[in-house]
N, C-alpha and C positions, 0 to 999 in steps of 0.2 A: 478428370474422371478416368478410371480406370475401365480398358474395356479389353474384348477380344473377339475376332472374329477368326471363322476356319476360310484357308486357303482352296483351290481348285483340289488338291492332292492330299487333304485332310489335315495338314499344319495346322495347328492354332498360330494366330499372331496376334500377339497383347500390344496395346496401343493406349497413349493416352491423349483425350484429348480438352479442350481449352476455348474460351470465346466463342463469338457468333459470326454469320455472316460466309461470305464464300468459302466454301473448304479449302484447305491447305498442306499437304503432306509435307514432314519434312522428312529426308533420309540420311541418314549418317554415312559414313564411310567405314573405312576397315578399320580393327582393335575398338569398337567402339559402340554404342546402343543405342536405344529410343533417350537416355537421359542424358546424351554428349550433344546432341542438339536440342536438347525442350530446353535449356534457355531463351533460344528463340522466339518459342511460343511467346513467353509474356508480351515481348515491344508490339508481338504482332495480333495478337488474341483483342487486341480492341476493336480492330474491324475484320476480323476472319476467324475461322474456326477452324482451329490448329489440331493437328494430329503429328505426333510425334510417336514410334513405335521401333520393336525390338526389332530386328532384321533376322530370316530366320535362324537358328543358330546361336543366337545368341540372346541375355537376357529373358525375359520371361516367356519366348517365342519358343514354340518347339522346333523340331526340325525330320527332316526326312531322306533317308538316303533312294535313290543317289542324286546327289545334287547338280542341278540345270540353271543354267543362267533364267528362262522361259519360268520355272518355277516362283522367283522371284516377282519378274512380272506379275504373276498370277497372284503372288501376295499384294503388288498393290493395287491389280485391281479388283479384289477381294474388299479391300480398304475402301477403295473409289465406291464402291456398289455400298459400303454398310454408309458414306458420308451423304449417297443420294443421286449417284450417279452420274458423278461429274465435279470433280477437281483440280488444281494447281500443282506442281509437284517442284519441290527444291533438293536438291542432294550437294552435297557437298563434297570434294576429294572421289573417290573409287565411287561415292551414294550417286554422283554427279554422272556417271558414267549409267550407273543404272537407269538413271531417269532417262538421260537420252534413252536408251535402249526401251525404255519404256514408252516415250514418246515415238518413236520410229515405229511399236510395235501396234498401234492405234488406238491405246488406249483414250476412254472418253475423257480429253485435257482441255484446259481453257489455254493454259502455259504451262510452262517449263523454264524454271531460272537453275543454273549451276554455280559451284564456285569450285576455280582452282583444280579441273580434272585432270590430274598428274598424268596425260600423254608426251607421250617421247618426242620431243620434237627436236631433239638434238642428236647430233652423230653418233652412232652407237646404243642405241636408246633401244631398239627393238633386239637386239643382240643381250644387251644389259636384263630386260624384262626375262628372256627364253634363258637364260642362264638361273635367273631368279625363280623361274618358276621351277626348273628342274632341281634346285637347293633346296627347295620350301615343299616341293611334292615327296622327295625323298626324308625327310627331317620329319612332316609329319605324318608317313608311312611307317615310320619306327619310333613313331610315339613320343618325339624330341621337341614337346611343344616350345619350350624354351629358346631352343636353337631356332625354332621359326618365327617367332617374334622377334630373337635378333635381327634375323636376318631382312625382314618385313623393316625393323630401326636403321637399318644398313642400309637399304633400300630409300628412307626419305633424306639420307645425310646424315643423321645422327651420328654424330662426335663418337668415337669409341668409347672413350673417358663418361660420353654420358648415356651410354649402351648400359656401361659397365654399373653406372652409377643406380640405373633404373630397374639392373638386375637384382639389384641387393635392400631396393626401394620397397616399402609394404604394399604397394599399386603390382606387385610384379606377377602374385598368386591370382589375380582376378584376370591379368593378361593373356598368361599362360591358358585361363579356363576359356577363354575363346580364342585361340590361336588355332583351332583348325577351319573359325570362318575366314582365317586368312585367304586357305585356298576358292571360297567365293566370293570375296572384293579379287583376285588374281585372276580369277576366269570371265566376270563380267568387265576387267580391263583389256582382254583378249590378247592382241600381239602388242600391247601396248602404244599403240601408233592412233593416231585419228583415224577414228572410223569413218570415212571422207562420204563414203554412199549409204551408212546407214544415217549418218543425219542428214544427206541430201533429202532424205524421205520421212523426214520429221514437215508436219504440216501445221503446226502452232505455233505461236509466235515463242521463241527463246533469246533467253536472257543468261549471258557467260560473263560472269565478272573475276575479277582478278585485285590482290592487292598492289596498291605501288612498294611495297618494299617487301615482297616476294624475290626469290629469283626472276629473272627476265625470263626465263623460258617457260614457265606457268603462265606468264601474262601472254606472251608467244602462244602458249598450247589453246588461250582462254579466247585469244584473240583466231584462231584457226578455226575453233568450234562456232562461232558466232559470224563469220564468213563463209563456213561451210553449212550452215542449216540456213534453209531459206527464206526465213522471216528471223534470222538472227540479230541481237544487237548486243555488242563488245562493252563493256563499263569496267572503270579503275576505281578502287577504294583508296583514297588517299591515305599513307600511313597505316596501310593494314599488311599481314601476312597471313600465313595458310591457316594461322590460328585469328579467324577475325573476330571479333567484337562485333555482340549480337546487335549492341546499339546502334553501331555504324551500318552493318548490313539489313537490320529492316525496312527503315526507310526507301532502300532503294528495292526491296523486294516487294514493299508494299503498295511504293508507285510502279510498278510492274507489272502487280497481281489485278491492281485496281483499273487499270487500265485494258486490265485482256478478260 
């Protein structure tokens, strides 16, 4: 069902939601919307009531300048308040970063699960981010939406060969049309490093998973988050990577959800 609710600062946010049972938010990450995760929804819409929605900025969400990390927030708990004042929240990649930040910020949560929050937990990592940001703040300062999506593909590893290849792809026009929320999944990942004292100050229980055939240092980054928040617990998805499979990851969201 399709819905919308307004934000603290006048936003509309389109969202849709699915099944019954405890509320559920899901969040997307960067270059991406409320429909890169409502596959989700289905595995999990049998015992919860799933909300999947546009992030603002993109998709059917309006948006508002100038843009706040805290804004964000405010959209989900905008969301929490129309589901009944009290939900679960999962993000995925930079969506995962939100949610801690969401959770830290006290919103009314039961949980909080993540997957795969791309922090730097390697040498050079927060070096690598402040260079990134100053490429990607300049690029789409002069309207170079293009060149900021490369750089955002550069950014997760992407092959030149398949930069190039995704440049000339028909997926590439709809990229482009959201490539200045890049710069809001870049500012809710901050210096890029684990926020070590804003999740010490997460009071819910969280759930950080990672897949086994990820890079090691996602499982590292996944594994830090889930030892730094203090009702944390670390999980591996056998044979999954930063693109998992909804059907593998519900199960273990749903004995998570169900339990908290």
């Amino acid at each position: 069902m399709d819905n919308t609710t307004i934000s603290r600062d006048g936003t509309t946010i389109a969202y849709q939601r699915t099944g019954e049972g405890p509320a559920v938010v899901l969040v997307s990450g960067a270059m991406s919307t409320g429909a890169t995760v409502a596959p989700l929804a289905v595995p999990l819409s049998g015992g919860f009531t799933v909300v999947s929605y546009d992030r603002r900025g993109r998709g059917r969400s309006g948006d508002t300048e100038p843009y706040d990390v805290a804004r964000e927030v405010e959209d989900l708990a905008a969301l929490i308040d129309a589901l009944g004042g009290e939900a679960s929240l999962y993000g995925i990649s930079s969506g995962g970063a939100l949610v801690l930040d969401a959770a830290a910020s006290g919103l009314p949560l039961r949980g909080v699960a993540v997957y795969e929050v791309p922090y730097a937990v390697y040498e050079g990592g927060a070096k690598e981010r402040a260079e990134y940001t100053e490429s990607l703040t300049e690029a789409l300062a002069q309207g170079r939406r293009g060149d900021a999506v490369e750089l955002f593909l550069r950014l997760t590893g992407l092959a030149e060969e398949m930069i190039q290849g995704a440049r000339n792809s028909p997926m590439w026009p709809g990229m482009e049309s959201i490539a200045p929320s890049l710069a809001y999944d870049n500012a809710v990942m901050g210096d890029g490093l684990v926020p070590r004292a804003r999740l010490a100050a997460i009071d819910v229980p969280v759930l950080s998973v990672a897949g086994s055939a990820s890079p090691a240092w996602m499982r590292e980054a996944a594994r830090a988050v889930a030892e730094t928040a203090p009702r944390g617990t670390y999980r591996v998805l056998e044979g999954q990577t930063h693109m998992v499979d909804p059907n593998v990851l519900a199960p273990a969201l749903a004995e998570f959800f169900t339990a908290n």
